[in-house]
C-alpha positions in Angstrom: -5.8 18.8 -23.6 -3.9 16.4 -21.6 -4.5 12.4 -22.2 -3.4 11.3 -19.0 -5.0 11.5 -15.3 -2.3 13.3 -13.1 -3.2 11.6 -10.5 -3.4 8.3 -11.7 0.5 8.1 -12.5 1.5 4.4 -13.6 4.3 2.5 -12.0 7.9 3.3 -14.0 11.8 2.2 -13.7 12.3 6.2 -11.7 8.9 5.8 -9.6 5.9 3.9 -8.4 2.8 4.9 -9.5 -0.3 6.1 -8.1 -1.3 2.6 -7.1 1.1 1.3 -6.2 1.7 4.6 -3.8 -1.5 4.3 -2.2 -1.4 0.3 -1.8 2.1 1.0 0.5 0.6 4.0 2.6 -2.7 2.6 2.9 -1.2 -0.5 4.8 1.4 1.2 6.7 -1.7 3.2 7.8 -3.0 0.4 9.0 -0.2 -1.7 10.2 0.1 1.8 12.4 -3.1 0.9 13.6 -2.5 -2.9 14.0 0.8 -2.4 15.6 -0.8 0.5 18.0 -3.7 -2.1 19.3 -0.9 -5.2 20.0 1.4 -2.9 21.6 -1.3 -1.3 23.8 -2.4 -4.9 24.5 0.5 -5.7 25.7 1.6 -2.4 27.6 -2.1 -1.3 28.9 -4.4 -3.6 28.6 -6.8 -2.2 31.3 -6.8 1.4 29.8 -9.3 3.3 27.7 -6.8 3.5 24.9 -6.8 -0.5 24.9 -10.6 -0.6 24.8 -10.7 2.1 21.6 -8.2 0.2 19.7 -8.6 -4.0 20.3 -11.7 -3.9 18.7 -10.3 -3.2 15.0 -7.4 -5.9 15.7 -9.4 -8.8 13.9 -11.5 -7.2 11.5 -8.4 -4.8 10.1 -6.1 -8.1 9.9 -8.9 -9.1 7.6 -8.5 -6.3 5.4 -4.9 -6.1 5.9 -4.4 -9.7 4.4 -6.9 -9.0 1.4 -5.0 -6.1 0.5 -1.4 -8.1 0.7 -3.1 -10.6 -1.6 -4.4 -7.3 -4.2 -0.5 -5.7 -3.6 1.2 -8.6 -4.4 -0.8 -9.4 -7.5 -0.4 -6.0 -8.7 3.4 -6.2 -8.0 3.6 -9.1 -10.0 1.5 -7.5 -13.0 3.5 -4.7 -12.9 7.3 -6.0 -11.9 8.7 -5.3 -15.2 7.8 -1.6 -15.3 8.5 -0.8 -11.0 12.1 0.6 -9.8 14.1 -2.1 -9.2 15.6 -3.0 -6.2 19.1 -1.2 -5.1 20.2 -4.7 -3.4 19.7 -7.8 -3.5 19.2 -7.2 1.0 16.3 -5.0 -0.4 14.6 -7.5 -2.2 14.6 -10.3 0.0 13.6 -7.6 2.8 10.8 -7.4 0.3 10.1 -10.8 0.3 10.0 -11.1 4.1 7.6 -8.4 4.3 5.4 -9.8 1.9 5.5 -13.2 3.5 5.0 -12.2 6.9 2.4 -9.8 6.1 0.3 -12.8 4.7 1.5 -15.5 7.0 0.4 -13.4 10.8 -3.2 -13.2 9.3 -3.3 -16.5 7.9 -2.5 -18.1 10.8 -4.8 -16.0 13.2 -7.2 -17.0 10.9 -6.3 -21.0 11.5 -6.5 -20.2 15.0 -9.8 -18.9 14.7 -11.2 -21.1 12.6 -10.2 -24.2 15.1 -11.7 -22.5 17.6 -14.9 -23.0 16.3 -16.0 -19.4 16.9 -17.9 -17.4 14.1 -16.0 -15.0 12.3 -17.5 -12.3 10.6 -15.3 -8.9 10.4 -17.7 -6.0 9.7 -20.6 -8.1 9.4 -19.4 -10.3 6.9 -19.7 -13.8 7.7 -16.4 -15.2 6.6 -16.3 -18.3 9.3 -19.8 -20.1 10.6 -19.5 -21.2 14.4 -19.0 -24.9 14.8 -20.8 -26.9 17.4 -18.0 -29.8 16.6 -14.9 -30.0 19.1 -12.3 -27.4 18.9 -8.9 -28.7 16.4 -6.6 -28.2 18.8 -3.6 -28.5 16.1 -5.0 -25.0 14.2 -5.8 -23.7 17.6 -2.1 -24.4 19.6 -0.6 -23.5 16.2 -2.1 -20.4 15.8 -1.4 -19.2 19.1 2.1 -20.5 18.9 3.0 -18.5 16.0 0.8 -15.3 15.1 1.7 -13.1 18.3 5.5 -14.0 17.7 5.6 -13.6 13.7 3.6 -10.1 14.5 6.9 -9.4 16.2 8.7 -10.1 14.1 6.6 -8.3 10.9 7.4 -5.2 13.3 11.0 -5.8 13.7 10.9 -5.7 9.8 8.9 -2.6 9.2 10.9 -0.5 11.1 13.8 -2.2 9.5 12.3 -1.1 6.4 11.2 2.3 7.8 15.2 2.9 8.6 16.8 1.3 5.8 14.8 4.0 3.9 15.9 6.6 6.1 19.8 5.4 5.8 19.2 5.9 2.2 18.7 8.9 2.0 22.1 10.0 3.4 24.9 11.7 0.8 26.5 8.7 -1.0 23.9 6.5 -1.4 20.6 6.2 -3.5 17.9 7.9 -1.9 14.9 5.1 -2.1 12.1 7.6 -0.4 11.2 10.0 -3.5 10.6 6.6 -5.4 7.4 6.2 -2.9 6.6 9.6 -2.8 5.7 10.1 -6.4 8.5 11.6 -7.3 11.3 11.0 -10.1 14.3 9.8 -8.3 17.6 12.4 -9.1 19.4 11.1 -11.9 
């Protein structure tokens, strides 16, 4: 009788684990979806597509910054026993992912909060409305920065997305199965 959960695979030095799988494709799934509401925003904002997709915008940020906060933690618990990094580029791509996934949020939540609007993303009240004046530092620094750091988040994804890809060509080590689940060739 086995002892172990197939399913629930743990993290090793050939793979990441169950997880650790389902932390990464759970937020590109939704950074699809993030990505997909700005960029109709932008393109078509007086289209039907627009009106399906702007409404998730806030709310998913929300959940997209709690789960960076649960990722990162469980990264961290787990460094020692994850593949490591093939360069020292890939880790501090990494790093710039991590920090610009938690810094967009953060700061449309600054905004938000100097606004003096309610918040409350699935009917959760994270932010009361103010009746005090609007602090027009969080407000004019949110603005300044979350659209363009969203950018620039993108720019890094499919960075990442196609760094992955390149990897995968004869001659070099092929990062992808490592996410997939499966043992990377030896």
């Amino acid at each position: 009788m086995p002892t172990s959960t197939p399913w629930l695979q743990p993290d090793s030095p050939t793979r990441y684990g169950s997880v650790s799988r389902c932390f990464h494709w759970g937020m590109a799934l939704g950074f699809a979806c993030m990505f997909a509401a700005a960029l109709t925003r932008f393109f078509a904002k007086d289209s039907a597509l627009y009106e399906l997709l702007w409404p998730i915008h806030r709310p998913l940020g929300t959940l997209m910054l709690l789960l960076v906060v649960l990722r990162a933690a469980w990264s961290l618990l787990h460094a020692r026993q994850r593949p490591a990094h093939t360069h020292q580029a890939a880790r501090l791509g990494h790093l710039a992912l991590y920090a610009l996934m938690a810094a967009v949020p953060l700061v449309a939540l600054l905004r938000q909060y100097g606004s003096g609007r309610g918040f409350a993303p699935w009917g959760i009240p994270l932010m009361d409305a103010r009746t005090d004046d609007k602090i027009e530092w969080m407000t004019e620094l949110g603005s300044l920065l979350h659209g363009p750091l969203g950018w620039v988040l993108l720019a890094c994804v499919v960075g990442h997305v196609g760094m992955a890809l390149w990897h995968r060509r004869p001659g070099h080590t092929d990062v992808l199965p490592r996410m997939l689940g499966q043992a990377e060739p030896r």
